[in-house]
C-alpha atoms as one frame of an Amber mdcrd trajectory, in Angstrom:
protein
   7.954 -20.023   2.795  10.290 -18.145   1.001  10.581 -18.946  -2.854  13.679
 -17.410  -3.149  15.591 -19.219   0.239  19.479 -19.014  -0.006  19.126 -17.037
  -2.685  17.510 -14.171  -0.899  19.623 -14.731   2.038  22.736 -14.740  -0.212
  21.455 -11.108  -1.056  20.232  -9.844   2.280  24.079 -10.432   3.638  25.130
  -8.275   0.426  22.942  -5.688   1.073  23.681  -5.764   4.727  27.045  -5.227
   4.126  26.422  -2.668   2.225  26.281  -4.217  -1.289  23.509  -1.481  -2.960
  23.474  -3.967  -6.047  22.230  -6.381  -4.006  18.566  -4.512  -3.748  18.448
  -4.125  -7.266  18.652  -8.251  -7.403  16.029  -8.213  -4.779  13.724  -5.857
  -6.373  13.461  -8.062  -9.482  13.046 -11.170  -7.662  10.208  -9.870  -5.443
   8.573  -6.295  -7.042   6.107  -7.882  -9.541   4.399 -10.179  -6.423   3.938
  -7.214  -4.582   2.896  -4.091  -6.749   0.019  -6.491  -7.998  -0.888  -7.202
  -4.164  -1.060  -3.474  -3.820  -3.107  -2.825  -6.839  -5.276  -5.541  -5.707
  -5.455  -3.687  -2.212  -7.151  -0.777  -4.608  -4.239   1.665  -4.825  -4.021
   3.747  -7.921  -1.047   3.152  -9.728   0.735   6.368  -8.798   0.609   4.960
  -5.128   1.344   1.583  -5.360   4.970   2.524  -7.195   5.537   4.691  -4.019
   4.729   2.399  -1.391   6.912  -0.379  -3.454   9.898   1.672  -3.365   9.030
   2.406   0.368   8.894  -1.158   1.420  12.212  -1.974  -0.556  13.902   1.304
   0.913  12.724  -0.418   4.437  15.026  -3.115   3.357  18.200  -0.501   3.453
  17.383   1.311   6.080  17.331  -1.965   8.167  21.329  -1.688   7.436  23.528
  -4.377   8.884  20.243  -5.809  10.137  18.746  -6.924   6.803  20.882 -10.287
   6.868  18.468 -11.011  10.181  15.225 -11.202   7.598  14.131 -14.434   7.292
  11.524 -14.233   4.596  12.470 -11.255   2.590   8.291 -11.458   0.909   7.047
 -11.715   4.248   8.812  -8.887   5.024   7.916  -6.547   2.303   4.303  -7.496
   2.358   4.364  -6.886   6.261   5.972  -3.546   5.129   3.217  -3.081   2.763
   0.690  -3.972   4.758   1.669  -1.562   8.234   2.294   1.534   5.530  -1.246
   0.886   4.288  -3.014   1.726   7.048  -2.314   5.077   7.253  -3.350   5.091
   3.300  -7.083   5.415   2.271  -7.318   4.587  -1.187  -9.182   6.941  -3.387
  -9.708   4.852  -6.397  -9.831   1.293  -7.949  -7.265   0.410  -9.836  -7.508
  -2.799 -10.661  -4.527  -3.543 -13.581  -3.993  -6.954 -12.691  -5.916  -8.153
 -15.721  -4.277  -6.614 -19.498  -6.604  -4.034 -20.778  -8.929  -5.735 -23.679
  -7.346  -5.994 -26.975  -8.312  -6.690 -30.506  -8.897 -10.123 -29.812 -11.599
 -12.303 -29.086 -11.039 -13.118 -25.567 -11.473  -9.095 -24.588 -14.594  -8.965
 -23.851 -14.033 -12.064 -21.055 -10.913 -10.134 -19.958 -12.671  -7.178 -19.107
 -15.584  -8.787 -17.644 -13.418 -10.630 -15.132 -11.890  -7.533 -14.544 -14.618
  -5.762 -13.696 -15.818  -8.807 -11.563 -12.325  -8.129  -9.807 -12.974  -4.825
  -8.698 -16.540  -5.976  -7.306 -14.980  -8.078  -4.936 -14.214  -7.006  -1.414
 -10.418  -5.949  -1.014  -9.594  -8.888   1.305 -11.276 -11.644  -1.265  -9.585
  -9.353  -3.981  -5.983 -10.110  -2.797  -6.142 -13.431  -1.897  -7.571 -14.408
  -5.876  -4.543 -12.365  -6.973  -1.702 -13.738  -4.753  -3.389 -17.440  -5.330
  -3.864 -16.923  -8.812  -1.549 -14.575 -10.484   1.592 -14.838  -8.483   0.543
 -18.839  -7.751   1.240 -18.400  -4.145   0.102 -22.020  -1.894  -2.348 -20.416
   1.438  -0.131 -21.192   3.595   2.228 -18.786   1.733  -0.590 -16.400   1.902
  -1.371 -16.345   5.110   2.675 -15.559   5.808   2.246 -13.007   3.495  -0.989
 -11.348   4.585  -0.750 -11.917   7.974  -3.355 -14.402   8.424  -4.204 -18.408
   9.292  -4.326 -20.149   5.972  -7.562 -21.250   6.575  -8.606 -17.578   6.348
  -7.070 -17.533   3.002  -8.453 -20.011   1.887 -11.994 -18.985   2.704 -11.459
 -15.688   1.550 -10.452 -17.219  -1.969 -13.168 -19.863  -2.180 -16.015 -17.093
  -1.068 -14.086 -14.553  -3.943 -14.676 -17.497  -6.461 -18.222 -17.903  -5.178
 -18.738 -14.030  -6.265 -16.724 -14.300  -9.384 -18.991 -17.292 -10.536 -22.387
 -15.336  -9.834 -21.320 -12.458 -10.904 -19.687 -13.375 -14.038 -23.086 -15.873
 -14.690 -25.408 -13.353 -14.639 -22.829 -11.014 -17.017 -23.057 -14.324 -19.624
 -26.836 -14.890 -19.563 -27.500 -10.740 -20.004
């Protein structure tokens, strides 16, 4: 599933023997994916740049071990998603659409971004991992832990939402 394949592997034996640059090259390939996962998930923004340096420091404490990661996305996400649930989110923080400009689409990019943050977290991350970061559901499911045909319900029911509640924003 891996986008990255020999690549990443290339830099997991690096880091596993003890290569520090090697995170650094790992971190570039991989942070943008998962910080907008973990604003989707409803973490303020504060948060979600702690828990992404947690999940890549995972990655070094895992030593001489980190060349045994397979799927270094899988991984961080399954990093993500264990250190989430001992976090309650307090706020939404939904930055996964650019804040409205002086242009004529702002008004439809803040309307969808509002419709975003009505969604239910699950339907929420799926729409952003499908897509913003253009990830296939079976990808998704690796990543989130679940059968792609969960995904894939969770993004068609998000899209049902989106559609009614971006309809009824157009005819008010």
């Amino acid at each position: 599933m891996s986008r990255g394949g020999a690549d990443d592997n290339a830099l997991l034996r690096k880091l596993a023997d003890g290569e520090i640059s090697a995170l650094g090259d790992l971190y570039d390939r991989h942070a943008t994916a998962l910080f907008r996962w973990l604003l989707a998930k409803g973490l303020p923004r504060s948060d979600a740049e702690d828990l992404l340096s947690e999940c890549f420091l995972a990655l070094v404490d895992r030593g001489e071990r980190a060349a045994e990661i397979e799927d270094v996305a899988a991984y961080l996400f399954a990093v993500a998603r264990n250190k989430l649930a001992h976090v309650r989110p307090e706020a939404q923080a939904l930055e996964l659409v650019p804040e409205p400009a002086t242009n004529p689409q702002s008004a439809q990019a803040l309307a969808v971004r509002e419709a975003l943050g009505d969604l239910p977290s699950e339907q929420r991350e799926v729409v952003v991992l499908k897509v913003w970061q253009g990830h296939t559901f079976a990808e998704i499911g690796t990543l989130l832990g679940i059968p792609p045909n969960t995904a894939s319900s969770r993004y068609r029911y998000a899209l049902e939402k989106l559609r009614a509640i971006l309809g009824e924003s157009d005819d008010g």
